[in-house]
mmCIF file of the N, C-alpha and C atoms, coordinates in Angstrom:
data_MODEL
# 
_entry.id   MODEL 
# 
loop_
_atom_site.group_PDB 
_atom_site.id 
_atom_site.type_symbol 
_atom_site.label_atom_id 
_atom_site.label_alt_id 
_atom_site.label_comp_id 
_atom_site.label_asym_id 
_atom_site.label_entity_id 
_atom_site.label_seq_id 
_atom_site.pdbx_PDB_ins_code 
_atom_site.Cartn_x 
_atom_site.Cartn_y 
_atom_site.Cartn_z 
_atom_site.occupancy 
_atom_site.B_iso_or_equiv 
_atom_site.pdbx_formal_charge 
_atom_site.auth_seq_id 
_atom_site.auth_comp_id 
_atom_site.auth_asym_id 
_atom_site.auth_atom_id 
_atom_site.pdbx_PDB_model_num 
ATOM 1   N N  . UNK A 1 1  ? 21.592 24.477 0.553   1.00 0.00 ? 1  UNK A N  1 
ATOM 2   C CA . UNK A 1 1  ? 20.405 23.659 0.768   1.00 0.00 ? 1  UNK A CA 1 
ATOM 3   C C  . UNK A 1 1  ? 19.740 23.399 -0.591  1.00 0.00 ? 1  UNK A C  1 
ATOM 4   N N  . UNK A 1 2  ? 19.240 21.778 -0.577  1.00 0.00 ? 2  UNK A N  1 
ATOM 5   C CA . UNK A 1 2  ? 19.183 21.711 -1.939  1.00 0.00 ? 2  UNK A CA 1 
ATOM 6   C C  . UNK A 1 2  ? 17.183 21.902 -2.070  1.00 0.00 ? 2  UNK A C  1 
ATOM 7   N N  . UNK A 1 3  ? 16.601 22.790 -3.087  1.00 0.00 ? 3  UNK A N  1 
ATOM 8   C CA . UNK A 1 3  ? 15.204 22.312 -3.343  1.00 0.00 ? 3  UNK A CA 1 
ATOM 9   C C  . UNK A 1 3  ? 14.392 21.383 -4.201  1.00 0.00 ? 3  UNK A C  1 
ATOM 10  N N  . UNK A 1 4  ? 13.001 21.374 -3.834  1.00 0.00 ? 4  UNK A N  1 
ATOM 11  C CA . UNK A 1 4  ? 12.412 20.810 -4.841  1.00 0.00 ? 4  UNK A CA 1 
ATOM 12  C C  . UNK A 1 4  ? 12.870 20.875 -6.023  1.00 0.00 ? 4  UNK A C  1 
ATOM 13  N N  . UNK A 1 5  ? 13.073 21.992 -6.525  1.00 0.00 ? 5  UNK A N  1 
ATOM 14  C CA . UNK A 1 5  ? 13.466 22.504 -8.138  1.00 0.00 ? 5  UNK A CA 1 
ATOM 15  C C  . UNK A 1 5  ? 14.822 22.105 -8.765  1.00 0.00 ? 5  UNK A C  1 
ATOM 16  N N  . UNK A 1 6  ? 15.843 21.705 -8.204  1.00 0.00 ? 6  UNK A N  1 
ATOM 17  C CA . UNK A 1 6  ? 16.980 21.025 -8.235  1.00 0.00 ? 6  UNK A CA 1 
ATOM 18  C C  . UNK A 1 6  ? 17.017 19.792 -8.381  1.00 0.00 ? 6  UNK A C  1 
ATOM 19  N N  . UNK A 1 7  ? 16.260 19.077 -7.264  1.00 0.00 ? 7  UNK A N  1 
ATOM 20  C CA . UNK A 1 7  ? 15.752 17.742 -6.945  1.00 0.00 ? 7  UNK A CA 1 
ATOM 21  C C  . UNK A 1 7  ? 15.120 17.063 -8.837  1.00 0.00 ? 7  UNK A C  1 
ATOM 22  N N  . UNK A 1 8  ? 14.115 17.870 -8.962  1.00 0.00 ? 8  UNK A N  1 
ATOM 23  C CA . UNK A 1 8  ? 13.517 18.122 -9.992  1.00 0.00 ? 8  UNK A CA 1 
ATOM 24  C C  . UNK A 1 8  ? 14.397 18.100 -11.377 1.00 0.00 ? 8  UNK A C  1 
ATOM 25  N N  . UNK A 1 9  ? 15.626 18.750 -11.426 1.00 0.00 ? 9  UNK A N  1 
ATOM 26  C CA . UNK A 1 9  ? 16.469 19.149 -12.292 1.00 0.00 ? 9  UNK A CA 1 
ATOM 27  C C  . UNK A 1 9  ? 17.702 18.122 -12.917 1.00 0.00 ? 9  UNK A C  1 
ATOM 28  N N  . UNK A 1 10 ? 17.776 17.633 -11.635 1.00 0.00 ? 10 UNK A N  1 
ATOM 29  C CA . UNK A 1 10 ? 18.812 16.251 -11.482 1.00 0.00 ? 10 UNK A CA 1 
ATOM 30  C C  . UNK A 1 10 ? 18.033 15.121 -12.253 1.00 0.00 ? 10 UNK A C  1 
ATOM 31  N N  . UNK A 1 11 ? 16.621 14.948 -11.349 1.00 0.00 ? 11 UNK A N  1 
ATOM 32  C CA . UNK A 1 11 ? 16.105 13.610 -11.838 1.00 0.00 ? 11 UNK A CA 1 
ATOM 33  C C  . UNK A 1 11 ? 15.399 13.967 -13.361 1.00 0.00 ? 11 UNK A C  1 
ATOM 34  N N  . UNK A 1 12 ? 15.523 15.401 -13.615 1.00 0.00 ? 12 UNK A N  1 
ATOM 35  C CA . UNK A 1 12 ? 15.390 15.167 -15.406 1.00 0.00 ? 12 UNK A CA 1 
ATOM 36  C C  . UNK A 1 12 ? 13.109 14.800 -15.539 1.00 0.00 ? 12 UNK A C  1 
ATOM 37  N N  . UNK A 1 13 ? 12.829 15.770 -14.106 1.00 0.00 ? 13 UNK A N  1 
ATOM 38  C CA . UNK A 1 13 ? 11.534 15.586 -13.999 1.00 0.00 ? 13 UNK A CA 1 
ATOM 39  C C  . UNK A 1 13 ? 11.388 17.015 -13.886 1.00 0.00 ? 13 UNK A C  1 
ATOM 40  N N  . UNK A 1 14 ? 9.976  17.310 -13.922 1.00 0.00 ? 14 UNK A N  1 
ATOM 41  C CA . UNK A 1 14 ? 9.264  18.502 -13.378 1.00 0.00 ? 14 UNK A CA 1 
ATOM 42  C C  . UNK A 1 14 ? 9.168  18.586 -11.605 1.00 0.00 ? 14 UNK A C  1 
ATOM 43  N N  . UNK A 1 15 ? 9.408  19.752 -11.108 1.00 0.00 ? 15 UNK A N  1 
ATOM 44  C CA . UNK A 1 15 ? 9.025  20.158 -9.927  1.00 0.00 ? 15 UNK A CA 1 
ATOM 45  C C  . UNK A 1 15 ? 7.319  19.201 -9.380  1.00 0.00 ? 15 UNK A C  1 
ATOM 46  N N  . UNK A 1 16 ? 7.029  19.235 -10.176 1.00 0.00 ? 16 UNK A N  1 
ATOM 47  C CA . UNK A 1 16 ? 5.474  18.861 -9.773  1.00 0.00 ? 16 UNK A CA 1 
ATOM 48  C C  . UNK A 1 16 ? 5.012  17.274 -9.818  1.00 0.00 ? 16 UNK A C  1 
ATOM 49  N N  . UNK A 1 17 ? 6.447  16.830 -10.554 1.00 0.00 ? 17 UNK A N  1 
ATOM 50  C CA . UNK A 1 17 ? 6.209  15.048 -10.341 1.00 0.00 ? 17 UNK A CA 1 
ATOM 51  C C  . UNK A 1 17 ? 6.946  14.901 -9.479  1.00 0.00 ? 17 UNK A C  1 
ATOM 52  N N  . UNK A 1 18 ? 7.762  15.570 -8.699  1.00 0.00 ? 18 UNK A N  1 
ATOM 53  C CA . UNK A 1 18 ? 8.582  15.364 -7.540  1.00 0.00 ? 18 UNK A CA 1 
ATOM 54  C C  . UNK A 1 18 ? 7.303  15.504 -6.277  1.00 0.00 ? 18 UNK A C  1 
ATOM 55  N N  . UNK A 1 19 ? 6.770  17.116 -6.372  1.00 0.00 ? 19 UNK A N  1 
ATOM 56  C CA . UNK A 1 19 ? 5.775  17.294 -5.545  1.00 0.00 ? 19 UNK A CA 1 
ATOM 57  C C  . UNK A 1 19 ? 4.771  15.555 -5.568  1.00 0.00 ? 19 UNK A C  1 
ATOM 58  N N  . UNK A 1 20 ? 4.370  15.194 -6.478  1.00 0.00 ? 20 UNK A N  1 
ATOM 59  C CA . UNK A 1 20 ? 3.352  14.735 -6.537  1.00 0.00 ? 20 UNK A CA 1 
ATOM 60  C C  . UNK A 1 20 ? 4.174  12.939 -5.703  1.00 0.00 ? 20 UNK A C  1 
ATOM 61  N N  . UNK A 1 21 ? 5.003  12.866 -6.237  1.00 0.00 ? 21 UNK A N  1 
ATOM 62  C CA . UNK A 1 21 ? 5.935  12.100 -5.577  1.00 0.00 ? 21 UNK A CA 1 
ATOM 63  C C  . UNK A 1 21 ? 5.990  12.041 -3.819  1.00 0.00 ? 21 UNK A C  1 
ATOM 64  N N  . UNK A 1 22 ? 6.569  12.733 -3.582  1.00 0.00 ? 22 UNK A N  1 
ATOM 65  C CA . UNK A 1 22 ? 6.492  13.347 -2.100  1.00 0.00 ? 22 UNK A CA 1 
ATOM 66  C C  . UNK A 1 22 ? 5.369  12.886 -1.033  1.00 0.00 ? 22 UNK A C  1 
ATOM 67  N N  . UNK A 1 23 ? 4.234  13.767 -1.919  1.00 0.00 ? 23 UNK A N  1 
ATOM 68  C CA . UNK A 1 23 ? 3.412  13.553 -1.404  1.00 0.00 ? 23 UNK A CA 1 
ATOM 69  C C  . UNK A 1 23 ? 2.195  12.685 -1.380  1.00 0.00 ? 23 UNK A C  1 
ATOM 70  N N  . UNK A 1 24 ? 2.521  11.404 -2.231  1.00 0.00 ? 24 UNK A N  1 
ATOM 71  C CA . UNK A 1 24 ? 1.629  10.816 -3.046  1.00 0.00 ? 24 UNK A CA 1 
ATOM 72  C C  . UNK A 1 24 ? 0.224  11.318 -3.598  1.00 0.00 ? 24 UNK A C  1 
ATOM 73  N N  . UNK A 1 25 ? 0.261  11.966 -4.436  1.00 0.00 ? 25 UNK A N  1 
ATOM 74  C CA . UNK A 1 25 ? -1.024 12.670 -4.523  1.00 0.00 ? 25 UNK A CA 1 
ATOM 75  C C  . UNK A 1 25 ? -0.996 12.655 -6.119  1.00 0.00 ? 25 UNK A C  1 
ATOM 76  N N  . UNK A 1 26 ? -0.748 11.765 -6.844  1.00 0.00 ? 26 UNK A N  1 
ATOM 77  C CA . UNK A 1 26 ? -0.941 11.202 -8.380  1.00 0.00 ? 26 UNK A CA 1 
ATOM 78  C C  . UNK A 1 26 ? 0.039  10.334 -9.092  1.00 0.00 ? 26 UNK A C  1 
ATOM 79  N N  . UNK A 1 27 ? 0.024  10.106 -10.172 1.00 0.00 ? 27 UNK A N  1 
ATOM 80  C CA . UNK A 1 27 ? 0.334  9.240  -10.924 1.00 0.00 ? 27 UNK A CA 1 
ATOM 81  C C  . UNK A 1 27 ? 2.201  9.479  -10.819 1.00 0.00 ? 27 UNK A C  1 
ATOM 82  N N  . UNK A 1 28 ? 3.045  8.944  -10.897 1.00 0.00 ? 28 UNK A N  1 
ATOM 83  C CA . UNK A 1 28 ? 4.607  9.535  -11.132 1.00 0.00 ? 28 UNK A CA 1 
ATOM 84  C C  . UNK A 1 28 ? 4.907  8.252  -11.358 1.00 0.00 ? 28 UNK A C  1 
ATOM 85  N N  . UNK A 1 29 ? 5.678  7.414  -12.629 1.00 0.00 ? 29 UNK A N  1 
ATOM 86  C CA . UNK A 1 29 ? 6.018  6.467  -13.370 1.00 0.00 ? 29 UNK A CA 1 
ATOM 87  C C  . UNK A 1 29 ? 7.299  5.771  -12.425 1.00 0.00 ? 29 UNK A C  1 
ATOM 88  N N  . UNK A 1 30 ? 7.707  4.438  -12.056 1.00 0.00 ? 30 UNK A N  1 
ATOM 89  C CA . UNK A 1 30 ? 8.034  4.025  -11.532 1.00 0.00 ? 30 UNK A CA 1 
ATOM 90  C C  . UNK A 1 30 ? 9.803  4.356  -12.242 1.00 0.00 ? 30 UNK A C  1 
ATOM 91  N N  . UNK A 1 31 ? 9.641  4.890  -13.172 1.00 0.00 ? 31 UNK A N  1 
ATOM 92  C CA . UNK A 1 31 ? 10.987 4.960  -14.217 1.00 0.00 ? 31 UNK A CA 1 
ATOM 93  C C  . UNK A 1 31 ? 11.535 5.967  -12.928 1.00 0.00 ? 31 UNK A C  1 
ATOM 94  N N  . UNK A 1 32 ? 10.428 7.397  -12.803 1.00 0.00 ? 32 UNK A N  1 
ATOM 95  C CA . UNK A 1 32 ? 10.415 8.453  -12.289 1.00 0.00 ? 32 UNK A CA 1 
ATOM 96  C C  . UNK A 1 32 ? 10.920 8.575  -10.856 1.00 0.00 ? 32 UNK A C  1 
ATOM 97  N N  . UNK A 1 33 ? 10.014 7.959  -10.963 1.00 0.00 ? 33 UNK A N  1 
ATOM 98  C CA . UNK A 1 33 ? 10.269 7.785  -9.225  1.00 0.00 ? 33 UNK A CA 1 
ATOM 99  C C  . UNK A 1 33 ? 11.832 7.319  -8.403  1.00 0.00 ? 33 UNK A C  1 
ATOM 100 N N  . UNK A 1 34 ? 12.005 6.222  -9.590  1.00 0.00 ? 34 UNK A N  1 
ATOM 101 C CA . UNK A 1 34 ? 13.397 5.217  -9.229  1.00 0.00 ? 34 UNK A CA 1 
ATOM 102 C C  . UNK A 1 34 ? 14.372 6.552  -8.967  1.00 0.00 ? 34 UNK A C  1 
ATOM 103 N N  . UNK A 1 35 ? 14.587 7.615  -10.271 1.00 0.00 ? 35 UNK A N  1 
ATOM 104 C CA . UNK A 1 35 ? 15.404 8.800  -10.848 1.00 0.00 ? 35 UNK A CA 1 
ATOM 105 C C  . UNK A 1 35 ? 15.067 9.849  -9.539  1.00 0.00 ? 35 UNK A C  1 
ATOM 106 N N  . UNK A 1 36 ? 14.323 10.173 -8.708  1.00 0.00 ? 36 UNK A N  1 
ATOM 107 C CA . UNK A 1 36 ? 14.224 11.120 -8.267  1.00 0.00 ? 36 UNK A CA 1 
ATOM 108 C C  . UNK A 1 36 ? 14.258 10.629 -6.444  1.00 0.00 ? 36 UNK A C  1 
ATOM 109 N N  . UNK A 1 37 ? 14.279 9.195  -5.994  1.00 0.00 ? 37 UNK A N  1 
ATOM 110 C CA . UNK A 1 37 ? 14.895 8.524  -5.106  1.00 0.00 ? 37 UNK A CA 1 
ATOM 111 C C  . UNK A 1 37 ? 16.334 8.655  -5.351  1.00 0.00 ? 37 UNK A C  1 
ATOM 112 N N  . UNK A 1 38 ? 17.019 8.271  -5.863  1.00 0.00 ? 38 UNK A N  1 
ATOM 113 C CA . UNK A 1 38 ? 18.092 8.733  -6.542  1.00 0.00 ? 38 UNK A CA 1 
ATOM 114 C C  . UNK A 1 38 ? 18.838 9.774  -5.939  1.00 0.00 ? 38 UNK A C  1 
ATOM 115 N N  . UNK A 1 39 ? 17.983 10.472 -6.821  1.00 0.00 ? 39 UNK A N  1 
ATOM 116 C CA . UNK A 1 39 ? 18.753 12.112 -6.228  1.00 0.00 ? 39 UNK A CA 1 
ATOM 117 C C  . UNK A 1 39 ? 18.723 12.323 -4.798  1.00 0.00 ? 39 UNK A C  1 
ATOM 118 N N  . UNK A 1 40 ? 17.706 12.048 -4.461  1.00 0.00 ? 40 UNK A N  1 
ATOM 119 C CA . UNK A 1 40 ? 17.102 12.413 -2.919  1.00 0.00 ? 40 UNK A CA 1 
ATOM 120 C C  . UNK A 1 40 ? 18.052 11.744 -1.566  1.00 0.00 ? 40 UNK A C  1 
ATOM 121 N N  . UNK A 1 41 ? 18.128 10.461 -2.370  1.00 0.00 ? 41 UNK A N  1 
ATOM 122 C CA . UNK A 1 41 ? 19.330 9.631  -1.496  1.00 0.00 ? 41 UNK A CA 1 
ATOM 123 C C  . UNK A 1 41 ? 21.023 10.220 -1.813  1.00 0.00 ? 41 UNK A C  1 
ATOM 124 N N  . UNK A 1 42 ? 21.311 10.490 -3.364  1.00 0.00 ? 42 UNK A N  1 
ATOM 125 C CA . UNK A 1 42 ? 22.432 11.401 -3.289  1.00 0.00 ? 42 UNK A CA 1 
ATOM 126 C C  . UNK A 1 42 ? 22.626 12.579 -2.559  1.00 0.00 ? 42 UNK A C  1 
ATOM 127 N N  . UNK A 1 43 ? 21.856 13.100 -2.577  1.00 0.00 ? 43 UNK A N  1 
ATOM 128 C CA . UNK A 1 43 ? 21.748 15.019 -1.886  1.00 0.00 ? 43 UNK A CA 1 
ATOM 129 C C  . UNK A 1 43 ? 21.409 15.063 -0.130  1.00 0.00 ? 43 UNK A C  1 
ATOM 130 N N  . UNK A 1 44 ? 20.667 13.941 0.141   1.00 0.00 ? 44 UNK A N  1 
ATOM 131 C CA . UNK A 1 44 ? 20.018 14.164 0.897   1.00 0.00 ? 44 UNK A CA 1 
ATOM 132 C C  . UNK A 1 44 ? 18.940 15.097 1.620   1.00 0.00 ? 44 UNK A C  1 
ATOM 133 N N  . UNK A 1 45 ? 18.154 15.226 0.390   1.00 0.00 ? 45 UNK A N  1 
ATOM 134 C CA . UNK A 1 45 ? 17.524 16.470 0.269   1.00 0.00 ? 45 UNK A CA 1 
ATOM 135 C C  . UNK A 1 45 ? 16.370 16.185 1.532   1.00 0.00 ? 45 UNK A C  1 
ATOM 136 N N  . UNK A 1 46 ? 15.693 17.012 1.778   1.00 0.00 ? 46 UNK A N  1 
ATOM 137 C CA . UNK A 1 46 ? 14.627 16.866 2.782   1.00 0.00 ? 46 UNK A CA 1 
ATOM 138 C C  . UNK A 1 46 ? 13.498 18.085 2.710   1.00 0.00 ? 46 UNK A C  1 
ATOM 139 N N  . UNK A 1 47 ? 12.687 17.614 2.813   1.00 0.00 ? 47 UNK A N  1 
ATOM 140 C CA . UNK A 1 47 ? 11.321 18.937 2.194   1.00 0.00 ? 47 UNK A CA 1 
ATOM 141 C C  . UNK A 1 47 ? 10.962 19.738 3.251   1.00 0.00 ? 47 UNK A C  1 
ATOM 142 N N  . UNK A 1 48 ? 11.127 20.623 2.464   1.00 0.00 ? 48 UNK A N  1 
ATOM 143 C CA . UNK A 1 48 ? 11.304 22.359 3.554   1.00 0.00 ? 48 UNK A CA 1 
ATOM 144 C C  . UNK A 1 48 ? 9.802  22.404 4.060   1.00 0.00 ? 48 UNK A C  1 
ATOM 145 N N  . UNK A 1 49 ? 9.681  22.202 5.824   1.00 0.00 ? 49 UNK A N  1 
ATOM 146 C CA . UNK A 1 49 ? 8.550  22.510 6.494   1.00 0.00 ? 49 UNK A CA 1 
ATOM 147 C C  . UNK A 1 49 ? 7.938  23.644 6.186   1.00 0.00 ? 49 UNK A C  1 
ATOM 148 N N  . UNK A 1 50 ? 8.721  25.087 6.212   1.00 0.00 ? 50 UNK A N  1 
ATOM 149 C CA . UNK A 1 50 ? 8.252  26.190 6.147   1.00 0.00 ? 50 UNK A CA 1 
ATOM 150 C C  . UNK A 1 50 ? 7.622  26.378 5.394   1.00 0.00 ? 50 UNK A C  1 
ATOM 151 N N  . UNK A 1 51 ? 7.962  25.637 3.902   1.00 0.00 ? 51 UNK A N  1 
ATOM 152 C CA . UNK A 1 51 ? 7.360  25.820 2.295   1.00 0.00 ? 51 UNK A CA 1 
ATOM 153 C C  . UNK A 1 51 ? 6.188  25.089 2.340   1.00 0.00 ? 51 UNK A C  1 
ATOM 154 N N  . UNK A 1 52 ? 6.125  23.934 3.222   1.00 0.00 ? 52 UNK A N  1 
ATOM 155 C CA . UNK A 1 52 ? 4.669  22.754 3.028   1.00 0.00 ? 52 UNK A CA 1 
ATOM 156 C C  . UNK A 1 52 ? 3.625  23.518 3.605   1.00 0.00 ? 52 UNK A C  1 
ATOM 157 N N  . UNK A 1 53 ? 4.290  24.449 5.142   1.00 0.00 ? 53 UNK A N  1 
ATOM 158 C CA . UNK A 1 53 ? 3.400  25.586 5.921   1.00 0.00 ? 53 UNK A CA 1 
ATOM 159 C C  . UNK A 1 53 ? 2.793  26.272 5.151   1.00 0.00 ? 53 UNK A C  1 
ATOM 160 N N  . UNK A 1 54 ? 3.307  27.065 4.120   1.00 0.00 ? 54 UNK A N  1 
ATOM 161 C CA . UNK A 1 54 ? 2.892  27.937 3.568   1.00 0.00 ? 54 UNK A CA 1 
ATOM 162 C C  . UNK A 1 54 ? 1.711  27.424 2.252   1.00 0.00 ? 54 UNK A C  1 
ATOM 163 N N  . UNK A 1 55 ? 2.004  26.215 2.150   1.00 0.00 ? 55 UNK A N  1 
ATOM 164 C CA . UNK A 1 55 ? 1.162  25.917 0.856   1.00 0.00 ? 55 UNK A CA 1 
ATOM 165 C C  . UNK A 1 55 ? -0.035 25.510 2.228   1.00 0.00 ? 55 UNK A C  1 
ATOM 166 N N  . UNK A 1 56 ? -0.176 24.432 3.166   1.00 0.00 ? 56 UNK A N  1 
ATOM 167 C CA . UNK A 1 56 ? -0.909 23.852 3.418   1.00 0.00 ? 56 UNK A CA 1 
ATOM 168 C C  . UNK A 1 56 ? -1.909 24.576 4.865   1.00 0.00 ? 56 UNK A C  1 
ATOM 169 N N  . UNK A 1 57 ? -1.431 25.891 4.955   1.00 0.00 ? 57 UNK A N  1 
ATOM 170 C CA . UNK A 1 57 ? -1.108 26.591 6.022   1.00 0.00 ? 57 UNK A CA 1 
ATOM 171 C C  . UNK A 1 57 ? -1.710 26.350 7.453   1.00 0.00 ? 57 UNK A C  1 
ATOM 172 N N  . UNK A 1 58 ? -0.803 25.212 7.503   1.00 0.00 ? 58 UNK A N  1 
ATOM 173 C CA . UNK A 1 58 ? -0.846 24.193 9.531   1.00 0.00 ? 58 UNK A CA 1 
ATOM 174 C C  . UNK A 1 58 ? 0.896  23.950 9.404   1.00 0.00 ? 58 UNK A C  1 
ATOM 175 N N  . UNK A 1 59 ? 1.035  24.553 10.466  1.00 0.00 ? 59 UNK A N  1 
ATOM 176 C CA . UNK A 1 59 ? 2.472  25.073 11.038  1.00 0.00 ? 59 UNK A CA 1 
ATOM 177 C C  . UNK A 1 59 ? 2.799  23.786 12.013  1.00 0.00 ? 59 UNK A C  1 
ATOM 178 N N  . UNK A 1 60 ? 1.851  23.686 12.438  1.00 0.00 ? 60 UNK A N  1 
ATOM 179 C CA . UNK A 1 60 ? 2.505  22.176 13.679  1.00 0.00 ? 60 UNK A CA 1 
ATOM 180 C C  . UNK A 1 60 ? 3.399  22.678 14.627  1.00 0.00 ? 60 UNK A C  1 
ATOM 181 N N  . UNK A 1 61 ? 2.418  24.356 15.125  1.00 0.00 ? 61 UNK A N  1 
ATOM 182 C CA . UNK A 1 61 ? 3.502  24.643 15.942  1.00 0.00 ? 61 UNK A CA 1 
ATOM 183 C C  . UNK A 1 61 ? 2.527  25.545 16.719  1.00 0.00 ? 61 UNK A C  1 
ATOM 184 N N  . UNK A 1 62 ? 3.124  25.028 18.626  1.00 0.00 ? 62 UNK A N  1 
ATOM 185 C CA . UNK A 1 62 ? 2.025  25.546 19.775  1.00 0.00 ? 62 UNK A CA 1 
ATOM 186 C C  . UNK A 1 62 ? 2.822  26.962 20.176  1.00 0.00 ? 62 UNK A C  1 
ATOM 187 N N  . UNK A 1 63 ? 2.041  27.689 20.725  1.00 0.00 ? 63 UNK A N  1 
ATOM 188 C CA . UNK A 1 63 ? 2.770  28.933 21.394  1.00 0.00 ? 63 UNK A CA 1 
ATOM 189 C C  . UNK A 1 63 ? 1.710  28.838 22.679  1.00 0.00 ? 63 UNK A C  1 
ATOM 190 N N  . UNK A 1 64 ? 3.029  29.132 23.785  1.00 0.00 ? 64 UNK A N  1 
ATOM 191 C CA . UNK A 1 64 ? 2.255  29.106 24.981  1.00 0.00 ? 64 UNK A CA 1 
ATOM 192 C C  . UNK A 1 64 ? 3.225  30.401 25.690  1.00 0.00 ? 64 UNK A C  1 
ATOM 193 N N  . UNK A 1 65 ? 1.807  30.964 26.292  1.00 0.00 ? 65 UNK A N  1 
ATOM 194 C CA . UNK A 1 65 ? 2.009  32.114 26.654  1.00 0.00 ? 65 UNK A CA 1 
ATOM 195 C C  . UNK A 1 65 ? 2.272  31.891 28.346  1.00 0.00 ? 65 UNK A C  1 
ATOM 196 N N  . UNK A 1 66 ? 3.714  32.013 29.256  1.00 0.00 ? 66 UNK A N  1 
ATOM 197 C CA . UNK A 1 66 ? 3.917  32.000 30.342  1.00 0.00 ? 66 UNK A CA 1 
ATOM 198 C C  . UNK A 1 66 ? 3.843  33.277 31.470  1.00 0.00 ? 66 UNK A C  1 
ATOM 199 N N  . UNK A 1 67 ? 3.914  33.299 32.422  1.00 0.00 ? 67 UNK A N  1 
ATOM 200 C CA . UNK A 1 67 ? 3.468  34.748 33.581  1.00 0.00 ? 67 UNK A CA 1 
ATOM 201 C C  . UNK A 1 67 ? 4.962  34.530 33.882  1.00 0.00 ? 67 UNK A C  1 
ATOM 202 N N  . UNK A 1 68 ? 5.783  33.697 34.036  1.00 0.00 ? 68 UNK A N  1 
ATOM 203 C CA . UNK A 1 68 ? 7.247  33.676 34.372  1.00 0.00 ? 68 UNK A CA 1 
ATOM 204 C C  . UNK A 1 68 ? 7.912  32.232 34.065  1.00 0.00 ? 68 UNK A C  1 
ATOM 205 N N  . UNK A 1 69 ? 9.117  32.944 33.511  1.00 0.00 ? 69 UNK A N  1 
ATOM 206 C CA . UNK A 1 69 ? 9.719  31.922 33.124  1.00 0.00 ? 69 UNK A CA 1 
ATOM 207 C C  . UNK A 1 69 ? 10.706 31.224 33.844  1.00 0.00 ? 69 UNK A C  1 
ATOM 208 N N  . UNK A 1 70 ? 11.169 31.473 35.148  1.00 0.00 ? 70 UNK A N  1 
ATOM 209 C CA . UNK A 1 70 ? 12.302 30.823 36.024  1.00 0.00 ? 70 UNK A CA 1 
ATOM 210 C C  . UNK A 1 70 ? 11.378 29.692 37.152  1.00 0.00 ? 70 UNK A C  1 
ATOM 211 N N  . UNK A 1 71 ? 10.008 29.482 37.095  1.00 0.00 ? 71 UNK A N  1 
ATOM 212 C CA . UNK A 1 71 ? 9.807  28.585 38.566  1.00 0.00 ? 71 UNK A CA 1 
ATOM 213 C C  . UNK A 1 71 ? 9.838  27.306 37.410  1.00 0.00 ? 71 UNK A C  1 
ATOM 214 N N  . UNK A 1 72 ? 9.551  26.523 38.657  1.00 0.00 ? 72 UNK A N  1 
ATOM 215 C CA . UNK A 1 72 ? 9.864  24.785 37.765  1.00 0.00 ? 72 UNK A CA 1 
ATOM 216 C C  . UNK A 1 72 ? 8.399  24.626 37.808  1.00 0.00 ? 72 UNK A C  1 
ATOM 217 N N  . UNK A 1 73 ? 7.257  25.107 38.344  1.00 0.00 ? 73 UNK A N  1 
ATOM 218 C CA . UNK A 1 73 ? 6.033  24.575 37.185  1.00 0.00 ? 73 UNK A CA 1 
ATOM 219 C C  . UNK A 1 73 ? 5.757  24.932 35.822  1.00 0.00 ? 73 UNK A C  1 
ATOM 220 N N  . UNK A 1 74 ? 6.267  25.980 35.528  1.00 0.00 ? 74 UNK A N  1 
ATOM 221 C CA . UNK A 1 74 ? 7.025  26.695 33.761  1.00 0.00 ? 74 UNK A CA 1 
ATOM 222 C C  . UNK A 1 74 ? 7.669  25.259 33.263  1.00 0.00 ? 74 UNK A C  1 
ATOM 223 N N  . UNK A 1 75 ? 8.270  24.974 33.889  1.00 0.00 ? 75 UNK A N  1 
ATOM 224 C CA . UNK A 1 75 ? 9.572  23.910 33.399  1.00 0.00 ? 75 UNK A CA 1 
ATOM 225 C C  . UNK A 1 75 ? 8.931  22.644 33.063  1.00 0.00 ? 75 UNK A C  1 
ATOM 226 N N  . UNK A 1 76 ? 8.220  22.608 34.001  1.00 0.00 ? 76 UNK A N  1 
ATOM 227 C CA . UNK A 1 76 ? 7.367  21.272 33.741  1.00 0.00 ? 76 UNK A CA 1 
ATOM 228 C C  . UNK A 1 76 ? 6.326  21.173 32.507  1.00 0.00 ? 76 UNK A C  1 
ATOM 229 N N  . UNK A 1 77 ? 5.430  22.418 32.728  1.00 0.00 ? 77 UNK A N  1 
ATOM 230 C CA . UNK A 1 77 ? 4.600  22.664 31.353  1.00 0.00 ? 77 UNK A CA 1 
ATOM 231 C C  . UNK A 1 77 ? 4.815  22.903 29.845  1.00 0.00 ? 77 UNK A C  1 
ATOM 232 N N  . UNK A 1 78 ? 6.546  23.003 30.324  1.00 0.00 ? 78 UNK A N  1 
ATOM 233 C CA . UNK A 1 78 ? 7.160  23.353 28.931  1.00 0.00 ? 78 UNK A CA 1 
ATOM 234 C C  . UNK A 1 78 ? 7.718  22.117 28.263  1.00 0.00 ? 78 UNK A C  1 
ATOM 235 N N  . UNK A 1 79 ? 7.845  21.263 29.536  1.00 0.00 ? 79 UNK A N  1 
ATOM 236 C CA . UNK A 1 79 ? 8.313  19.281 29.005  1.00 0.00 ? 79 UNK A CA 1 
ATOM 237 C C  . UNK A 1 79 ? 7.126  18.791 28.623  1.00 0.00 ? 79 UNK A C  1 
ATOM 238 N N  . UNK A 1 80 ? 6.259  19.055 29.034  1.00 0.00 ? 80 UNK A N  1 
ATOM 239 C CA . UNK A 1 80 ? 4.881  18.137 29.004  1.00 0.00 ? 80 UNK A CA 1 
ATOM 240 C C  . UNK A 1 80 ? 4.556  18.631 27.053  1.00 0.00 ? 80 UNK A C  1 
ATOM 241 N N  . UNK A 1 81 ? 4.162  19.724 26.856  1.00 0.00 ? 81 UNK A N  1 
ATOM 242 C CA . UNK A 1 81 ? 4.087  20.656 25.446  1.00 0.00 ? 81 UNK A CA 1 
ATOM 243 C C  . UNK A 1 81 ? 4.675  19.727 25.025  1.00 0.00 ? 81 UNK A C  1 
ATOM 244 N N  . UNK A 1 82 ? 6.059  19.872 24.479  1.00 0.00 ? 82 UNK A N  1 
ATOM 245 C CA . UNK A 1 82 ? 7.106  19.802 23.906  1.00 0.00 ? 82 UNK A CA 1 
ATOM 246 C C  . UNK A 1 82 ? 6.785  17.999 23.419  1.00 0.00 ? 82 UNK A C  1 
# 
């Protein structure tokens, strides 16, 4: 699995103009950008949820607590969630 820091390594940028890239959140030179599309489309890299969790810490993720899990109103509440 490829990371930011690779991503970063290829396109001959810093980790943090990739970040900033990503996420649009400053300046990254169109030279830059072209170079690190690039890679992203070679590798097919894709930005690790767990890692954005941890910086931004919202998981985008429900927990629902059931009394049983085999009747079909479980089943239903668990399509509806989802």
């Amino acid at each position: 699995m490829i990371t930011i820091k690779e991503v970063a390594r290829r396109a001959q940028v810093s980790s943090a103009t990739v970040s900033r890239m990503l996420n649009n959140s400053g300046y990254v030179s169109e030279e830059a950008r072209d170079r690190i599309l690039k890679v992203i489309e070679e590798t097919g890299y894709v930005p690790s949820e767990n890692a954005k969790s941890l910086r931004t810490k919202k998981t985008k993720v429900i927990g629902v607590i059931l009394p049983k899990l085999g009747s079909e109103t479980t089943s239903r509440m668990v399509r509806i969630v989802r």
